[in-house]
SEMARNU-203844 format. One record per residue (C-alpha): residue number from 1; x, y negated, z negated. Coordinates in pm, 1 decimal, always signed. Each point is the difference from the previous one (the first is absolute). Layout:
[node NUM, [X, Y, Z]]
...
# end
This chain:
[node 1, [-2680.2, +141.4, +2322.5]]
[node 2, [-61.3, -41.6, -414.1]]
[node 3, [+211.1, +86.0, -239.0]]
[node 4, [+23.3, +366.1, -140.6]]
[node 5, [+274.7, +110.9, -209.7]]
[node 6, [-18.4, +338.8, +106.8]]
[node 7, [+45.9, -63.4, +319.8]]
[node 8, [+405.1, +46.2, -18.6]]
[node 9, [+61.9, +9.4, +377.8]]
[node 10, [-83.1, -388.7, +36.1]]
[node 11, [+232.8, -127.3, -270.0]]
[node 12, [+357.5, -128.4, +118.9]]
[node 13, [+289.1, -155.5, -108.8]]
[node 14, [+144.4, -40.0, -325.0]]
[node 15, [-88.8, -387.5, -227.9]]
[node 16, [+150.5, -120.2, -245.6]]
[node 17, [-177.6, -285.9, -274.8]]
[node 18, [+236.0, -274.9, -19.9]]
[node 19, [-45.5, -190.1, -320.4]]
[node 20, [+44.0, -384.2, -44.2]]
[node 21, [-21.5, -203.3, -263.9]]
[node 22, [-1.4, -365.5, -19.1]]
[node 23, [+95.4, +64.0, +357.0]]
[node 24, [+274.5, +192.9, -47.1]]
[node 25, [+108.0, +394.1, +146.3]]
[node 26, [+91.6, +173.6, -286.1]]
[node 27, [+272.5, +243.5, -37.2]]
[node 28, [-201.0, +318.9, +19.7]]
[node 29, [-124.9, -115.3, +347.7]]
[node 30, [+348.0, +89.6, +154.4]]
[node 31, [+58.4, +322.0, -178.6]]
[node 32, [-364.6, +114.3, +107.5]]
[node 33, [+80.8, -132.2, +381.7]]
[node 34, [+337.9, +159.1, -18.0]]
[node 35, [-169.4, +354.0, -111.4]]
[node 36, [-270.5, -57.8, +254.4]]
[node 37, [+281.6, -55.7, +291.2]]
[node 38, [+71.8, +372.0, -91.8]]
[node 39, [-381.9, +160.7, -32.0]]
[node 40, [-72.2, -191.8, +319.8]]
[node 41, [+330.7, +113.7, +219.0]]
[node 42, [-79.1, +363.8, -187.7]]
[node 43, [-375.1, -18.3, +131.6]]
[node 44, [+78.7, -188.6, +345.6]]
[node 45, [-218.7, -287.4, -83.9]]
[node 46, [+34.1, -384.9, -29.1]]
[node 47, [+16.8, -155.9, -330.1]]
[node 48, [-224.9, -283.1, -74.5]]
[node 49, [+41.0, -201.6, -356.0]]
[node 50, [-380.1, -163.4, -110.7]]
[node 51, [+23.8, -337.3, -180.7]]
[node 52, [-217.8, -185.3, -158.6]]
[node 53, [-14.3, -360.8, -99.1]]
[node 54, [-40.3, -381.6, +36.3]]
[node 55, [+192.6, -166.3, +240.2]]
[node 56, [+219.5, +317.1, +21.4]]
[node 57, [+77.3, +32.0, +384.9]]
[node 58, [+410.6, -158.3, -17.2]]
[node 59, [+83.5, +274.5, -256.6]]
[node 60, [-101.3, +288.3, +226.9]]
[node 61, [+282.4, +28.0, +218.4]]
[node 62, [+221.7, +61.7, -292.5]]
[node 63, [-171.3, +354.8, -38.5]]
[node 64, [+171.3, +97.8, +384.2]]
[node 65, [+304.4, -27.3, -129.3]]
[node 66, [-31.8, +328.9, -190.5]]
[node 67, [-160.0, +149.9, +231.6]]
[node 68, [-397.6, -83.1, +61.9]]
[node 69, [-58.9, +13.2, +367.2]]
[node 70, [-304.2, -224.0, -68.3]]
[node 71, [-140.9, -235.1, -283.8]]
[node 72, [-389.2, -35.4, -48.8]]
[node 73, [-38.9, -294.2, -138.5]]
[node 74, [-379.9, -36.9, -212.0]]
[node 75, [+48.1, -387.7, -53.1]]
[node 76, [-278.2, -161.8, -221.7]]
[node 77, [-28.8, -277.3, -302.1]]
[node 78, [-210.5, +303.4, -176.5]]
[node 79, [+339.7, +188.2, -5.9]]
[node 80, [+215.1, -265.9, -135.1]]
[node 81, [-27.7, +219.3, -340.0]]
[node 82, [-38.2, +319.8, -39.6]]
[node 83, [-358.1, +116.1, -110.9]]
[node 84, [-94.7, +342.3, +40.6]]
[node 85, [-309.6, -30.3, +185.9]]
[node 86, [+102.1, -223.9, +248.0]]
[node 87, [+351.2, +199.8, +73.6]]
[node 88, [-223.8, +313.4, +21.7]]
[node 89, [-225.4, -105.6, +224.2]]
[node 90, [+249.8, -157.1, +209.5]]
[node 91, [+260.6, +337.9, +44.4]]
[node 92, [-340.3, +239.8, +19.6]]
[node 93, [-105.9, -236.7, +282.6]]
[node 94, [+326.7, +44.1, +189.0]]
[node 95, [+62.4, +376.5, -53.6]]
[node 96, [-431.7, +62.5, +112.2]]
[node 97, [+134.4, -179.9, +306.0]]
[node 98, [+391.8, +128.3, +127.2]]
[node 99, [-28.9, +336.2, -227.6]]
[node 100, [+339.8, +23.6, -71.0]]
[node 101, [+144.9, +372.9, -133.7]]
[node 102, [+182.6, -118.3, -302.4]]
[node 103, [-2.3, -280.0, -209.6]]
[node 104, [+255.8, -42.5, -257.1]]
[node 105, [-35.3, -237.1, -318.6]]
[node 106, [+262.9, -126.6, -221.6]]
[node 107, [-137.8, +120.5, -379.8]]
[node 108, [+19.3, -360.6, -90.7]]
[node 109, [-256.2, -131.9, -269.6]]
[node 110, [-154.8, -128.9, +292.5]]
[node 111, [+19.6, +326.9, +229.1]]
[node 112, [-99.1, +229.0, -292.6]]
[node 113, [-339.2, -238.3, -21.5]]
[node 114, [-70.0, -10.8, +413.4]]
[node 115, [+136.7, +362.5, +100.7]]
[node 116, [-302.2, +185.5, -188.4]]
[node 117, [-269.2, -213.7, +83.1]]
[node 118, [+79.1, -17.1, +406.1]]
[node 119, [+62.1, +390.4, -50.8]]
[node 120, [-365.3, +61.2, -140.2]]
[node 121, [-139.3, -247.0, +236.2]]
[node 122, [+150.3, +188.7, +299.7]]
[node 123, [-86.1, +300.9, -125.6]]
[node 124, [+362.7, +163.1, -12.7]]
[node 125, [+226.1, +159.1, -227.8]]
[node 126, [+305.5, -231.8, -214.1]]
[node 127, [+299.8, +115.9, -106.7]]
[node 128, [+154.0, -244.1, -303.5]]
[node 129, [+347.9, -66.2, -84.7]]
[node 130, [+187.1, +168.7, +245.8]]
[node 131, [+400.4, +41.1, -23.5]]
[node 132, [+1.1, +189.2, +329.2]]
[node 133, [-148.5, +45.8, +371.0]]
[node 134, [+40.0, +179.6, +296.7]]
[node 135, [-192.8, +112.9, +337.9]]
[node 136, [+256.2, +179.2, +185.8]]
[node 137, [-9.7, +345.5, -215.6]]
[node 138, [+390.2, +134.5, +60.0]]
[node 139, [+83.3, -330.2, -163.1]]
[node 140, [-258.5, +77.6, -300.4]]
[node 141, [+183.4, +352.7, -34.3]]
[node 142, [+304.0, -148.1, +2.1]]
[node 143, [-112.4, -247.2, -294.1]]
[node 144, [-115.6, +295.8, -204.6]]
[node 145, [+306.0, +161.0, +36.2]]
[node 146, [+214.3, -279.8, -131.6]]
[node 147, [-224.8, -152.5, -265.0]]
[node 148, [-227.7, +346.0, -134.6]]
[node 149, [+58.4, +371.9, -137.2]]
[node 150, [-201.1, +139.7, +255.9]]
[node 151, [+161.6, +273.0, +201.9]]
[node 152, [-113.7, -205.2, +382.6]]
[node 153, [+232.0, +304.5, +169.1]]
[node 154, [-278.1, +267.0, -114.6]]
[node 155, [-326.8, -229.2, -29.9]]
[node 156, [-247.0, -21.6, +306.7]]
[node 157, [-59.0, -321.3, +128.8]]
[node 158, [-226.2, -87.4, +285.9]]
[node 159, [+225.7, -201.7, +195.4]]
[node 160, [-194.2, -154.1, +211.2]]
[node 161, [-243.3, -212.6, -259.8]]
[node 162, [+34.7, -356.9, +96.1]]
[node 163, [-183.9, -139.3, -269.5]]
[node 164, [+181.7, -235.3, -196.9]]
[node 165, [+125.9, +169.8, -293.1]]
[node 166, [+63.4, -250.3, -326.8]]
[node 167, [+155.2, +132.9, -316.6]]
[node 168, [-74.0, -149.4, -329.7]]
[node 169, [+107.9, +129.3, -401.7]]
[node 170, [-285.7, +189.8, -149.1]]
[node 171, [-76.4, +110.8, -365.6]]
[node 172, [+178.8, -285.0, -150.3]]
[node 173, [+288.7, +50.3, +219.4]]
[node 174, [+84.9, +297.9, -92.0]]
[node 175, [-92.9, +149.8, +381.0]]
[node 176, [+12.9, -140.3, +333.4]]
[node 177, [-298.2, +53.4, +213.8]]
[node 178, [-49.1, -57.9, +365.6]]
[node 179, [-344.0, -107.8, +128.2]]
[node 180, [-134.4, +31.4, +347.7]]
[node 181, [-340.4, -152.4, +123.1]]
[node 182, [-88.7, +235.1, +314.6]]
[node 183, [-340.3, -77.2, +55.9]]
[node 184, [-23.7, -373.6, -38.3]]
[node 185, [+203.5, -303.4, +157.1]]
[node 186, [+174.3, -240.4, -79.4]]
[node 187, [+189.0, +178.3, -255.9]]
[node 188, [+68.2, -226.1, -271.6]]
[node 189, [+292.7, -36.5, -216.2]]
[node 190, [+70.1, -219.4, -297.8]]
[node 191, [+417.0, -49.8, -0.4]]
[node 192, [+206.3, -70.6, -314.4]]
[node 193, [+227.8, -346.0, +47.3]]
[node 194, [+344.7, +63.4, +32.7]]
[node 195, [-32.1, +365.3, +121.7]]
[node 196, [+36.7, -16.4, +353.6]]
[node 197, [+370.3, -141.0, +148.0]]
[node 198, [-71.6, -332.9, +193.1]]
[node 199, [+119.8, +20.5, +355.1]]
[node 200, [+251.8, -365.1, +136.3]]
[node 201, [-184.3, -203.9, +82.1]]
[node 202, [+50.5, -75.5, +437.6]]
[node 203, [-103.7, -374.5, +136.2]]
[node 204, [-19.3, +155.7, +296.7]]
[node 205, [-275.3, +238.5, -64.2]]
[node 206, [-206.8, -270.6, -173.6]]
[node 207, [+17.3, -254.6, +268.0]]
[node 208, [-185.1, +290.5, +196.5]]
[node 209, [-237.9, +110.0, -260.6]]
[node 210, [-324.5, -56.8, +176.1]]
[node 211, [-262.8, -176.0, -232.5]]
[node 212, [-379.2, +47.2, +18.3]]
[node 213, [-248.2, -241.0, -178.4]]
[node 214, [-314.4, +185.5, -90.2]]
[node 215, [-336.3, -188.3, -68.0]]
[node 216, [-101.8, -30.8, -328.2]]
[node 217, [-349.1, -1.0, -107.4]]
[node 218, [-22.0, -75.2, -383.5]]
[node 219, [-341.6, -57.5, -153.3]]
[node 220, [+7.6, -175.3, -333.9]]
[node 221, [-298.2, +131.2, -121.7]]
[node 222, [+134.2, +327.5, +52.0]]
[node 223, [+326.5, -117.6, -244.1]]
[node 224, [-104.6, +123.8, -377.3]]
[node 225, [+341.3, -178.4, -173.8]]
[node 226, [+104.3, -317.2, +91.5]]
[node 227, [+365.9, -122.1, -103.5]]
[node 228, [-9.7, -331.2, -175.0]]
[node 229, [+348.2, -16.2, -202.1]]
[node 230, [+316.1, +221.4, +82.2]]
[node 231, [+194.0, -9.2, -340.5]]
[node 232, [+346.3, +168.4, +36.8]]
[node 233, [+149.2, +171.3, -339.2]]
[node 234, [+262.0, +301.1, +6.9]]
[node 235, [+178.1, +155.8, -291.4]]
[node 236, [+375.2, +30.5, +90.5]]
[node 237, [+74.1, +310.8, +156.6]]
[node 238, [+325.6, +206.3, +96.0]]
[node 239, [+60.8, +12.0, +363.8]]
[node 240, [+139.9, +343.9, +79.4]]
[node 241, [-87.8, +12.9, +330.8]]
[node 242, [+169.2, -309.0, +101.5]]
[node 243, [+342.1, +82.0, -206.9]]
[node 244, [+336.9, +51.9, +146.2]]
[node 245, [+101.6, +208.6, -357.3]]
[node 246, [-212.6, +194.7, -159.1]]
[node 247, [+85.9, +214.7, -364.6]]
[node 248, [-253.4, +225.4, -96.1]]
[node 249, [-104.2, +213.3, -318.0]]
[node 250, [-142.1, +304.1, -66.8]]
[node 251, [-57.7, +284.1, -275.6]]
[node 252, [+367.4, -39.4, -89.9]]
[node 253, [-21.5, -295.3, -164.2]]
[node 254, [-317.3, +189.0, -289.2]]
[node 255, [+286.2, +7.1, -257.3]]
[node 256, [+29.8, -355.0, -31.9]]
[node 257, [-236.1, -223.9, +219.1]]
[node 258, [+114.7, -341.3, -158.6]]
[node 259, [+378.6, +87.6, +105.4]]
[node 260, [-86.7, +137.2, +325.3]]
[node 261, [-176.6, -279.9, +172.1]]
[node 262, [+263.0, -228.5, -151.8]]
[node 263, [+263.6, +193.6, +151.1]]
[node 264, [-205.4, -17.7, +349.8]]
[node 265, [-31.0, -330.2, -38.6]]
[node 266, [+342.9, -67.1, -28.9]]
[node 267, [+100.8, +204.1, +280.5]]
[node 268, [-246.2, -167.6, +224.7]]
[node 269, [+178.7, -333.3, -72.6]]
[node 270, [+347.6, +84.8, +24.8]]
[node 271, [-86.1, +187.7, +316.1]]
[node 272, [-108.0, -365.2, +145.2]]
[node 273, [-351.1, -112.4, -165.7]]
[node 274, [-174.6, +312.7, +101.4]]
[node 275, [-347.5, +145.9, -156.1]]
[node 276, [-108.3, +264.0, -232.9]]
[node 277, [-207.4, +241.8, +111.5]]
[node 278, [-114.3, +345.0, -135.9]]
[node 279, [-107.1, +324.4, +80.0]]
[node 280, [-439.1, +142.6, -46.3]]
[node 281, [+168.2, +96.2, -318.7]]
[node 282, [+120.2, -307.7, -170.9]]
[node 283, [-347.0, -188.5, +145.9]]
[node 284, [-207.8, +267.3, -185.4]]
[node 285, [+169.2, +6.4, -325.4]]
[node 286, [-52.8, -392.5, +37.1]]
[node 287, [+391.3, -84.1, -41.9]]
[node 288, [-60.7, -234.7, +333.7]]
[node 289, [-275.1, -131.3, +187.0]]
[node 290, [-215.1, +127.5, +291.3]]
[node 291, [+183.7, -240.8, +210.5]]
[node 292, [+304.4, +171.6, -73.8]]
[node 293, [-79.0, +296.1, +171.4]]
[node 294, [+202.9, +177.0, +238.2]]
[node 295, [-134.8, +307.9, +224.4]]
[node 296, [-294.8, +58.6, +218.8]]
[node 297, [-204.4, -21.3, -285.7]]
[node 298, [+124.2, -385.0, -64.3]]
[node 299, [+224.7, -183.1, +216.6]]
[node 300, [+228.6, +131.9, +302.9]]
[node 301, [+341.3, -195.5, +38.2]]
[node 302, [+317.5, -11.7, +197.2]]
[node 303, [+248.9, -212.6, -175.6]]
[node 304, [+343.3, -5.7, +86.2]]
[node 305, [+118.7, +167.0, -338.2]]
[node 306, [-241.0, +279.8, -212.9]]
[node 307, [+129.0, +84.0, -322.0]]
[node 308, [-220.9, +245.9, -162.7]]
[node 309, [+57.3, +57.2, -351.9]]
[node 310, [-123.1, +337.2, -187.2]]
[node 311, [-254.5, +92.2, +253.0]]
[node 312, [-45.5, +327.4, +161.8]]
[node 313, [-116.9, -76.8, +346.2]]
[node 314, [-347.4, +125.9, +32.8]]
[node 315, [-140.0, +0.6, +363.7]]
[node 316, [-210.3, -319.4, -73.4]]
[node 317, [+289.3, -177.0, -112.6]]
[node 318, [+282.0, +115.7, +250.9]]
[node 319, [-291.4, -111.1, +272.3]]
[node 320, [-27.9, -320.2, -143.3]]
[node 321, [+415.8, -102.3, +11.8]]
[node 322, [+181.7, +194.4, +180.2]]
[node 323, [+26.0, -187.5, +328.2]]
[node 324, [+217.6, -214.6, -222.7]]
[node 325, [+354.1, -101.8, +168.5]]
[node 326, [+197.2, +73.8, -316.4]]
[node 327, [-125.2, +306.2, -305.5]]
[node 328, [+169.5, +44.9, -295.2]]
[node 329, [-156.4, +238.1, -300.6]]
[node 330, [+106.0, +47.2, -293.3]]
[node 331, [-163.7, +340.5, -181.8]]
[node 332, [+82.9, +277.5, -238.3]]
[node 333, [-111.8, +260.6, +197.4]]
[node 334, [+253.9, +52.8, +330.8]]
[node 335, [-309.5, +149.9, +154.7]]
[node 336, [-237.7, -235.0, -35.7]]
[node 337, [-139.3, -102.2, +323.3]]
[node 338, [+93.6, -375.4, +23.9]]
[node 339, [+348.2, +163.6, +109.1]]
[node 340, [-129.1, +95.4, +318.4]]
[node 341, [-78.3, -300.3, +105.0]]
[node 342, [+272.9, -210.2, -212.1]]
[node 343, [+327.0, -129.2, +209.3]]
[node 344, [+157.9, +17.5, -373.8]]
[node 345, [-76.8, +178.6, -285.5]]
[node 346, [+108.7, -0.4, -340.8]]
[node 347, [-53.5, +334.9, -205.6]]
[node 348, [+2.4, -165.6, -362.7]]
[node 349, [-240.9, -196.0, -288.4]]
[node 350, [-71.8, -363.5, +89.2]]
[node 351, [+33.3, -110.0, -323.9]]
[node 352, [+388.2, +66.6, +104.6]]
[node 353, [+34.6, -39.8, +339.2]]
[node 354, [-219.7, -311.2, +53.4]]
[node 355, [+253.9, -229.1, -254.3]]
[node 356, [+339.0, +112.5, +211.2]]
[node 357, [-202.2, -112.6, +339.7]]
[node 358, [-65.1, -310.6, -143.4]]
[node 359, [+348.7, -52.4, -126.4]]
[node 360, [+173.6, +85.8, +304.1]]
[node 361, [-220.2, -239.0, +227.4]]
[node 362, [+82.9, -231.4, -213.0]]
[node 363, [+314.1, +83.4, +6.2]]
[node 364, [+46.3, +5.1, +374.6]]
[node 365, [-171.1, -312.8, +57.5]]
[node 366, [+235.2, -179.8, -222.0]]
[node 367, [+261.7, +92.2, +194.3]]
[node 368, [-154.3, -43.3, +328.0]]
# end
């Protein structure tokens, strides 16, 4: 039988692109094999993780371990380096063939350059820069509840779609919109890093992942770049979603921006060498980075203490931190929304309360 996207009744199981580099799983791998664990248990179907590379075979194992049921393993020297042709032609070859129902992306550089060009070649619909998925709908309801205003207890909802349903910000972030593709498989998402929870990894469960090694047929005339130098050059950037303590500012901090962030800052380090981090606010004004960003509009994070400093707690931003293990906010307004969420709160100016924090850590660890 060919291949016809339309033709949803032959597609199957739930994939996963596993990135390398220099021969390496990265991060987002896990988190995207974790979530897929879930859509595929949700959907009753195996999960398979695709990788691509050179010599890439003795890595694959590691992807069982958090929960791919199988590894297909696209091993050539052509894949050594990413190049977009060659990676496209490579996961469009593979998909034409097993047809698999979803396949889920991390919105890497490299995933955000691959995901739309296999999703135009396979003639189906992409959904970029997802912070959330589900199949099984009672759980979707039960995510609207919790993280929207809509009233789920009086809204229809056809409760027996089992398309994969992937939510993503919309108009700047300002609105969260959820995005089915019900006439065309696989579904394809783009994920956000550090959005979905990574699951432990289990030896067990990787010493019986099963791996597959597909054929590879790789035409070099077909190749239109060829990589002849990798040169490696980053600016320094803050790394929220890694952090154990995280103090971030918002709106609060308008009357004096200089002060603020110093005062953030210095919370951050007495705290134990945590990060700054700040709210769509404080990014748009320009007081901090892009990278600096904290919400489903920038980065999502689970530290193991949250301080949030004169921000209000929009829905973007409360989605973005508040599977933290510790919250404290600090806010003028007692009903401001970060309360809700907040394990502490402080109803008072930062400009005040932010000095007597710092001088009673201080303070403590002295004595301690």
């Amino acid at each position: 039988m060919g291949y016809n996207s339309s033709n949803i009744e032959e597609f199957h199981d739930i994939w996963v692109f596993c990135e390398q580099r220099d021969g390496k799983l990265q991060n987002t791998d896990f988190e995207l094999i974790s979530e897929g664990r879930k859509l595929a248990d949700e959907r009753g179907a195996k999960l398979i993780g695709l990788l691509l590379g050179s010599d890439v075979k003795g890595i694959a194992k590691e992807l069982g371990g958090y929960g791919a049921d199988k590894v297909i393993v696209c091993d050539d020297p052509a894949l050594k380096v990413y190049t977009t042709d060659a990676y496209a032609k490579v996961v469009c070859d593979v998909v034409m063939e097993k047809k698999p129902e979803v396949l889920l992306i991390g919105a890497t550089t490299i995933g955000r350059d691959l995901a739309p060009r296999c999703a135009a070649k396979l003639h189906t619909g992409l959904t970029a820069d997802c912070t959330h998925l589900d199949i099984d709908m009672v759980k979707y309801v039960d995510f609207l509840r919790e993280s929207s205003t809509i009233d789920v207890d009086n809204t229809p909802f056809k409760m027996d779609d089992t398309n994969l349903k992937m939510t993503r910000p919309a108009f700047g972030g300002h609105m969260m919109a959820t995005i089915i593709c019900p006439k065309y498989r696989p579904c394809m998402s783009t994920v956000r890093p550090g959005v979905m929870k990574k699951n432990e990894f289990d030896q067990a469960k990787a010493d019986a992942c099963e791996i597959e090694m597909f054929p590879v047929s790789i035409d070099p005339s077909e190749l239109k770049t060829k990589v002849i130098d990798v040169v490696k050059a980053a600016k320094k950037m803050v790394d929220l979603v890694g952090a154990d303590i995280i103090v971030s500012v918002g709106g609060g901090i308008s009357s004096n921006v200089d002060k603020g962030l110093a005062l953030a800052e210095q919370l951050a380090e007495a705290l134990g060498g945590g990060v700054v981090g700040g709210s769509r606010v404080a990014i748009d004004n320009g007081w901090l980075s892009d990278d600096h960003q904290v919400g489903q509009t920038g980065k999502t994070v689970h530290p193991k203490i949250y301080v949030a400093l004169g921000i209000s707690g929009a829905i973007q931003h409360k989605a973005g931190m508040q599977d933290s293990e510790l919250i404290i906010a600090v806010n003028t307004n007692e009903a401001a929304p970060i309360f809700e969420v907040a394990d502490y709160g402080i109803v008072g100016n930062l400009f005040d309360v932010v000095p007597k924090l710092i001088e009673e850590i201080k303070t403590q660890k002295a004595a301690s």
